[in-house]
N, C-alpha and C positions, 0 to 999 in steps of 0.2 A: 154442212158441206165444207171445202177444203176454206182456207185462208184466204183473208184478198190477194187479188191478183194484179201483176203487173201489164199493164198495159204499153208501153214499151215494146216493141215486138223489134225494133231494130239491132237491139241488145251493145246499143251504146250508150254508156252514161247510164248505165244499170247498176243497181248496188253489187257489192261482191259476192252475197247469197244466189242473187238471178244470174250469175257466171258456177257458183260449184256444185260439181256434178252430183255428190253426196245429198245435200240441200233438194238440188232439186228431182231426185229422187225419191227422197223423203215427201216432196210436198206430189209429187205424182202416185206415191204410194196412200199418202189421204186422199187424194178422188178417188183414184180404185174401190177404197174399201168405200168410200162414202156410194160409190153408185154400187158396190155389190148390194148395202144393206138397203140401199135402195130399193133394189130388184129383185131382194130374196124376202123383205118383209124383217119384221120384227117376231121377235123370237127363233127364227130362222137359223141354222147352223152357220157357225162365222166363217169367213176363210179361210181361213186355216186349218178348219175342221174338216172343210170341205176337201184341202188336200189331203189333210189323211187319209179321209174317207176314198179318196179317190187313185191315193198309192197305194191303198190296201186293195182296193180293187183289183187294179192291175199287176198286183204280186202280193199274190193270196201267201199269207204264212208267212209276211215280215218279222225281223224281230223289229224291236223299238230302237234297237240302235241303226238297223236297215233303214228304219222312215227316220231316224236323225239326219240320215244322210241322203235322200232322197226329199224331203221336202224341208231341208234347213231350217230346221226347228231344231233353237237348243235343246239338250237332252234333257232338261229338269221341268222345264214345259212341256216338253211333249209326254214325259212320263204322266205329267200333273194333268196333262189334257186326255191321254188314254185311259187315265184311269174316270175320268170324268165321265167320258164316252162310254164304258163300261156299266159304268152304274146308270146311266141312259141307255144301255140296251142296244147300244150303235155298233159297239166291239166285243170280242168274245178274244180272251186272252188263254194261251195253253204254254206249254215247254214246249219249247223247238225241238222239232224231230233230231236236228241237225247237231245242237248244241243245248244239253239241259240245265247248265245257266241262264240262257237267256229265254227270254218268254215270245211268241210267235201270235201275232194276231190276225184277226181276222172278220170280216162283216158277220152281224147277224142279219137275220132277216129286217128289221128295222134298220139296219143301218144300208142294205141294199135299197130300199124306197126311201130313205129319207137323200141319199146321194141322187136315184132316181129322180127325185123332187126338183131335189137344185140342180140336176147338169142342166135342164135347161136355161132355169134361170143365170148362171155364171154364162154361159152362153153370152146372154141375152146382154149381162153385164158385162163382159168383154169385147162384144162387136158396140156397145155404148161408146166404152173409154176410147176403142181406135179411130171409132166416127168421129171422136172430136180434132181427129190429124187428118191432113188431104189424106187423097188413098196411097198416094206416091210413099206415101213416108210409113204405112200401118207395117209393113212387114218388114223396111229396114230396122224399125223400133223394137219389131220383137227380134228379128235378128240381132240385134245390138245388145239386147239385153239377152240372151241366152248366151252371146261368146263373153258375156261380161260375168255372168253366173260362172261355167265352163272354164272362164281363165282363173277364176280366184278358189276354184275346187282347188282339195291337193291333192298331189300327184299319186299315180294308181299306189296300195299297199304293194311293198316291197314281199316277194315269197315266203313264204313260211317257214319256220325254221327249219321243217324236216328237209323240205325240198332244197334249202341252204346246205344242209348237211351233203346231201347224196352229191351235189357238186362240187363241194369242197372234197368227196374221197376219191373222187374219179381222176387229177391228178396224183393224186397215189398210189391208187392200181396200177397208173401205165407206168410211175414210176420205178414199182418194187417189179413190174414185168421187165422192165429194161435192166435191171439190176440182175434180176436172173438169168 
């Protein structure tokens, strides 16, 4: 389970760890996982797996740099985990229709019942962790933490170069038309 805990709730005269927000993030991010593997059992796919499995779900034909960025998994992990998943039979890897650089994945049948498996249990493991806050508080916390996700994303990709180009000529047409 997670670390001892402070008992302190008034949060005066607390060490400077039970004040930073990083910290205790960190230590909110060990119960989590400690009540997922709780709830999912041993040998059970981790969480993190379970995201993948469940952004590929819901956008069939990622590439590996789409689930970088959709479930904030560095990209040398998540390569290292796809291909893991792979040779478990959970993911089926191809070329991207779109780009044949990169590679595009997607559930196999096993890996549709094995997500099946766990959604409920991650369920089960998330209405856990928020039971341990009044109720007042369960949705400001996940609110809080998705504008907190949200603010530290970067900002949308700037347009492509072609589409850069066609704007950069359009003061030149109307130019050389004024000229004429």
């Amino acid at each position: 389970m997670a670390k001892a805990k402070s008992n302190d709730k008034s949060g005066k005269g607390l060490p400077a760890l039970d004040r930073s927000p990083s910290h205790l993030l960190h230590r909110a991010l060990q119960l989590a996982l400690d009540i997922y593997a709780d709830e999912l059992g041993a040998g059970a796919i981790t969480q993190r797996q379970y995201a993948v499995l469940a952004a590929v779900e819901a956008h069939e034909g990622l590439t590996q740099t789409d689930l970088v960025k959709i479930t904030g998994i560095d990209r040398s992990t998540l390569a290292d985990m796809a291909a893991r998943m792979i040779a478990k039979g959970l993911l089926e890897r191809q070329r991207s229709a779109s780009d044949a650089r990169a590679n595009a994945v997607s559930l196999t049948e096993a890996g549709w019942a094995t997500l099946e498996e766990a959604r409920p249990k991650m369920v089960k493991a998330d209405a856990r962790l928020l039971k341990l806050l009044g109720s007042h508080k369960r949705e400001a916390l996940v609110g809080a933490l998705r504008d907190l996700v949200q603010a530290g994303e970067p900002p949308a990709e700037k347009a492509p170069k072609a589409e850069k180009a066609k704007k950069a000529d359009k003061p030149k047409k109307k130019k050389l038309k004024k000229a004429a």
